[in-house]
Every structure is written in structure tokens, then in C-alpha cells.
N, C-alpha and C positions, 0 to 999 in steps of 0.2 A: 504493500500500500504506500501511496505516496502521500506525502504534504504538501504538495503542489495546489494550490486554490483553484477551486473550481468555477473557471469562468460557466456564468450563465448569459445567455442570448434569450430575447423574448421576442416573439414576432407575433405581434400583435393583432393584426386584422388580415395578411395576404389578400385571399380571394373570396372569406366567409361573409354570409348574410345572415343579417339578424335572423328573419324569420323559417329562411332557409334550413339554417344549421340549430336554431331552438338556442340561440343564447343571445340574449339582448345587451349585454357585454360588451359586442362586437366593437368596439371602436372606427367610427368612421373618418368624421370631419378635424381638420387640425387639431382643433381646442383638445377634442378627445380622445386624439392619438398623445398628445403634450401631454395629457393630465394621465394617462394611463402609463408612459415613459419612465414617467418621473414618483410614479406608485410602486411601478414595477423594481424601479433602483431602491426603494429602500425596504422593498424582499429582498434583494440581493442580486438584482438585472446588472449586467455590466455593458450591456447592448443592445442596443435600437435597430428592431427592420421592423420595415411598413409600406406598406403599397399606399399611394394615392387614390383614395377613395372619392365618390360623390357626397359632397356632406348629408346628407340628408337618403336619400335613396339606398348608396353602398358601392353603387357599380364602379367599376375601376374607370380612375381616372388620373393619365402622367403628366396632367400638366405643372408643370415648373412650380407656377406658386404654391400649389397645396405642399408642393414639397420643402420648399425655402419657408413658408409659413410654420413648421414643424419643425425643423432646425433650430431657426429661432428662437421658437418659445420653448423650444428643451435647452438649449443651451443658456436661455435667460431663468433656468430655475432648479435645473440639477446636471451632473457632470456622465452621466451615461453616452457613452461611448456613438456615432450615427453611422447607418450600415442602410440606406435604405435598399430598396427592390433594384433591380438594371432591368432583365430580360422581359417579362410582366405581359405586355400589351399591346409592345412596339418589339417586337420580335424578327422585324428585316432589315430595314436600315441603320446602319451601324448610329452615325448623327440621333438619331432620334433615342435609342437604346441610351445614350451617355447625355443627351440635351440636360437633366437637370443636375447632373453630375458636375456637368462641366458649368452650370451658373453657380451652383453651391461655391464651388472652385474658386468662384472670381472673386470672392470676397473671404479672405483670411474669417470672419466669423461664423461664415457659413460651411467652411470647408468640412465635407464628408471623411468620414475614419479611415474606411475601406469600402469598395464596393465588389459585390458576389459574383461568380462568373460560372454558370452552369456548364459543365467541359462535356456535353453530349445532347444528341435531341434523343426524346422520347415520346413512346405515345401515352396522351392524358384523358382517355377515356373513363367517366364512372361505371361502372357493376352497381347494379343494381341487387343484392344480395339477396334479396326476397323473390322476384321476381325472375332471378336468374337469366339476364338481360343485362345487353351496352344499353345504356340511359343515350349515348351516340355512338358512332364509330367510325369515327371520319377526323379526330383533334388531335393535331402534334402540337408537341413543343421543339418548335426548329431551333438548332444551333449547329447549325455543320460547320466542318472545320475553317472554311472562307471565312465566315461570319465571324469564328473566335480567335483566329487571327487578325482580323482587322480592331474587335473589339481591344484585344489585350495591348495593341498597338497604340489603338486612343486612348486607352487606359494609362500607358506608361511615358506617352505623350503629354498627359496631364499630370504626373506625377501622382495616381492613383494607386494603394496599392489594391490587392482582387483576393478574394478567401475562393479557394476552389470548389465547388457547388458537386459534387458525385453522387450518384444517382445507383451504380453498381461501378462494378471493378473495371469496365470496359474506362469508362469517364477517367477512374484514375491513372490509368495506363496512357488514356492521352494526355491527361494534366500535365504527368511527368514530360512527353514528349516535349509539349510547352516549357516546362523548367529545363530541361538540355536546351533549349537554343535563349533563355534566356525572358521569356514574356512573361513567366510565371516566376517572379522571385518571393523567396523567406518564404515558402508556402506552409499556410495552413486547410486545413480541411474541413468539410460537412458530409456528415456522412450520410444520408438519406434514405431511412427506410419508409413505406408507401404502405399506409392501410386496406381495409380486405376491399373499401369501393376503387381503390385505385391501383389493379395489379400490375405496376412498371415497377423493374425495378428489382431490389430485396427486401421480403419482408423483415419486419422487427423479429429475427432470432440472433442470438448467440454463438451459432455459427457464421451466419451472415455477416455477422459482425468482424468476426477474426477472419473471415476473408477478407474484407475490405482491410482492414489494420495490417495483412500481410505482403499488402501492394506499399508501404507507407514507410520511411524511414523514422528508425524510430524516437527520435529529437524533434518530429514535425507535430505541433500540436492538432486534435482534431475536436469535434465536434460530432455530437450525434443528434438527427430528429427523427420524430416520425411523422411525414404528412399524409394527411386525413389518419391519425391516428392518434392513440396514448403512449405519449412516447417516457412514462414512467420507469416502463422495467428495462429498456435501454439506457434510460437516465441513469439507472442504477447499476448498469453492467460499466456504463462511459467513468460515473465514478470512482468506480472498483479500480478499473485497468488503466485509472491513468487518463482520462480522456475528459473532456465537458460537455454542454447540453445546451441547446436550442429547445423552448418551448412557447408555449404561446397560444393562444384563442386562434390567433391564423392556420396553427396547422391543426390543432383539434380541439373540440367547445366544450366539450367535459359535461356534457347536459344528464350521464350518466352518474355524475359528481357533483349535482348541484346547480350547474350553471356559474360556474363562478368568473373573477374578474382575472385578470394579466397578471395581477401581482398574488392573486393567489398560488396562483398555477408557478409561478416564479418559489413561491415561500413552500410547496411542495417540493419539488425540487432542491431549493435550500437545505430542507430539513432529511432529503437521503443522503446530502454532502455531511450534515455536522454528526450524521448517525455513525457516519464509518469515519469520521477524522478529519475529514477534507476542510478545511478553510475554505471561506466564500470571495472569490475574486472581487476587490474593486475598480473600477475601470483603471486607475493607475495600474493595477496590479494585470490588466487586461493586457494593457501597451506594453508590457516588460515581456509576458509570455509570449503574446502575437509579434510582436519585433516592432513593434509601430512608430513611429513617430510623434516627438510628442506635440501637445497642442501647439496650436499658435495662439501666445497670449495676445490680446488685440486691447 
């Protein structure tokens, strides 16, 4: 076991709908992504992702200011870490993929931490698990390799650095190819298992898990979630082995548990790190493990 503190990530709204997914929770509009941020940091969040939402409705939405507006106001009231979305919505044109990336950029107080960089396409079809039915069967999530080299290009163009987004083993294996020539530096990891509506991927076992860790050097920090899922009992393998945690109402609503808020789900989490020893990472303590840079004071 180690005493390495356990960075926690919280992603708070991704793609869920309130009524949709059964938790009113859900965090849309700036106010309520900033007010949930900053709840979430004092469980013991050390980092911020979020998709640009429609304030009011939910539907995704990348324009610029919802994003700079959320910057902002986390930055003017707690010290959590900014990680927002890239690939999302705008999934062809490189420009449009980094557009709010690159305005946060332009002003030292808005500058972003890191931004994620998904190293493979897959298909994102839901299962219908009752019905035993694609709910569609026709929806990728495109990233061919064109596209992630041009991305990591603007990314290192702007002095960004990128957390590698893997999905299964194939993703890590090109990640690295990326770090041999240089576009993917100080890499750290996510390691992405997919619940039973979304079968891309690996699911959340234990095995799956040490496959992906055996593609991984082992001084590179990683990350585990589970989307569309409870990504608890990995939380508790990622602790164990050395590793930290991504959770969040974005990637499951917990309606089985309540319904609860971000910063609950966060202080779950919290509390399988202080049961086996783990220290809780503070964003200081993020920057040191991740390799980051640190602020700019303004």
C-alpha cells in the first residue's frame, strides 16, 4: 500500500439529464457547475470537468462563454484544479475541438490545467437492458488518428498539457505511439470502464483493470472511471494499487443511492481512500503528482 494521496477528479454533469437519468442534481448552467466545483473541493475534489450545458434545458452546448463563465467563478472562490471537456460535440474540426481552450488561454486567469484527449474512436451506442435492444445503432465517437495528431499539435502549440483518455488497451498502445515521437508528454492516464447500457470498451472488473495497468509504465500516474456506471468498486481497486479516481453525476446518478449531489459522490470516494490509509490529494498536491505547472499568479 502506498501513501501517495489520492487525487480525486469529479465530472460533474458530461452528457446526463435531469429527468433523463432520475437525479435533479444534475448540474447545468454556470452558476451550478461553480457552486457544485467548489462543494465538490471541500469532499476532497482536486479537479474540475464539465461539459457546456444549456442553462436551463441541459442539452450540450460548447460555446466559449459558458465555459470562461465557469472558470471564473471557480477560480474567484476555490483553488480546484480546470480540466474541462475537448472532444464533446465538435468532434471534426480540429479549431472548433480547442476554440474554448484556446480563449481560456489568452488570459493568464483563465488558463485551463490540462485538457483530455481521447486516443481512439468508438462506438457509443445505448443497450437497452430490459428490452434487449440498441436504443440506436448508427453513433460513433470519431477520433482517428489524422484528427489526434492535429489535435495534440494545437494542443502543444498552445502550451497545453493533455491527460490521455483510454477506453481499452488498443487506445493505450496508440497513446504511447504518441509519446515516442513526442505529442504526448509526462503522460498520465484514464482509464475507462463503460456500464452494462454502454458495451464499448472494458467493463469494470479486476482483470480488466490489470490489463490496462500492464500496457502502463509504472511511475505514470493513472486514473480510473466508470461511465454510465458505479464506478465505486474500481474506486476501491484504483486505491489499493496505487492509482486514483474520476467520479461524478456525469458519469453515473447514483438514483440507486439516493440521488445524491457531486460532492457526495466525491466524500464516498474520500472515505474508501482514508479507510485503507490513503491521504486525500489537494490540488497542490495534484500539480506535484501530475507534473503540472504551476499557477499563474495574476
Amino acid at each position: 500500500m502506498t501513501d501517495l494521496p489520492v487525487i480525486i477528479e469529479v465530472a460533474v454533469n458530461e452528457t446526463a439529464l435531469r429527468a433523463k437519468h432520475g437525479n435533479d442534481r444534475i448540474p447545468y448552467s454556470p452558476r451550478e457547475i461553480v457552486e457544485d466545483a467548489c462543494r465538490a473541493r471541500e469532499a476532497g475534489a482536486a479537479i474540475l470537468h464539465w461539459h457546456g450545458r444549456e442553462p436551463v434545458s441541459g442539452e450540450p452546448r460548447n460555446d466559449v462563454e459558458l465555459y470562461l463563465e465557469v472558470i471564473e467563478g471557480v477560480r474567484a472562490r476555490c483553488d480546484i484544479l480546470i480540466h474541462p471537456t475537448l472532444g464533446y460535440i465538435t468532434q471534426h474540426a480540429v479549431d472548433d475541438r480547442i476554440r474554448h481552450i484556446v480563449a481560456a488561454n489568452s488570459n493568464p486567469a483563465t488558463r485551463v490545467d490540462f485538457a483530455p484527449v481521447d486516443f481512439g474512436s468508438l462506438n457509443v451506442d445505448y443497450w437497452d437492458v430490459e428490452a434487449k435492444r440498441w436504443e440506436t445503432d448508427d453513433k460513433i465517437y470519431l477520433n482517428p488518428r489524422k484528427n489526434l495528431t492535429a489535435v495534440l499539435e494545437a494542443l502543444r502549440d498552445h502550451d497545453v498539457r493533455t491527460d490521455a483518455v483510454c477506453w481499452e488497451v488498443g487506445h493505450i498502445r496508440t497513446a504511447k505511439r504518441y509519446q515516442e515521437i513526442g505529442l504526448l508528454r509526462d503522460p498520465f492516464w484514464l482509464l475507462v470502464f463503460t456500464g452494462a447500457r454502454m458495451p464499448t470498451g472494458a467493463s469494470q472488473t479486476l482483470p480488466g483493470l490489470l490489463a490496462m495497468l500492464a500496457e502502463l509504465d509504472p511511475d505514470e500516474p493513472w486514473f480510473v472511471c466508470n461511465w454510465n456506471g458505479d464506478v465505486l468498486p474500481a474506486a476501491a481497486w484504483a486505491i489499493t494499487l496505487g492509482g486514483h479516481v474520476r467520479c461524478g453525476l456525469g458519469d453515473w446518478q447514483y438514483v440507486e443511492r439516493g440521488s445524491p449531489d457531486n460532492a457526495q459522490v466525491v466524500d464516498w470516494v474520500a472515505s474508501i481512500a482514508r479507510a485503507v490509509g490513503r491521504p486525500i490529494a489537494t490540488p497542490d498536491d495534484a500539480r506535484a503528482i501530475l507534473r503540472l505547472p504551476a499557477p499563474v499568479v495574476t
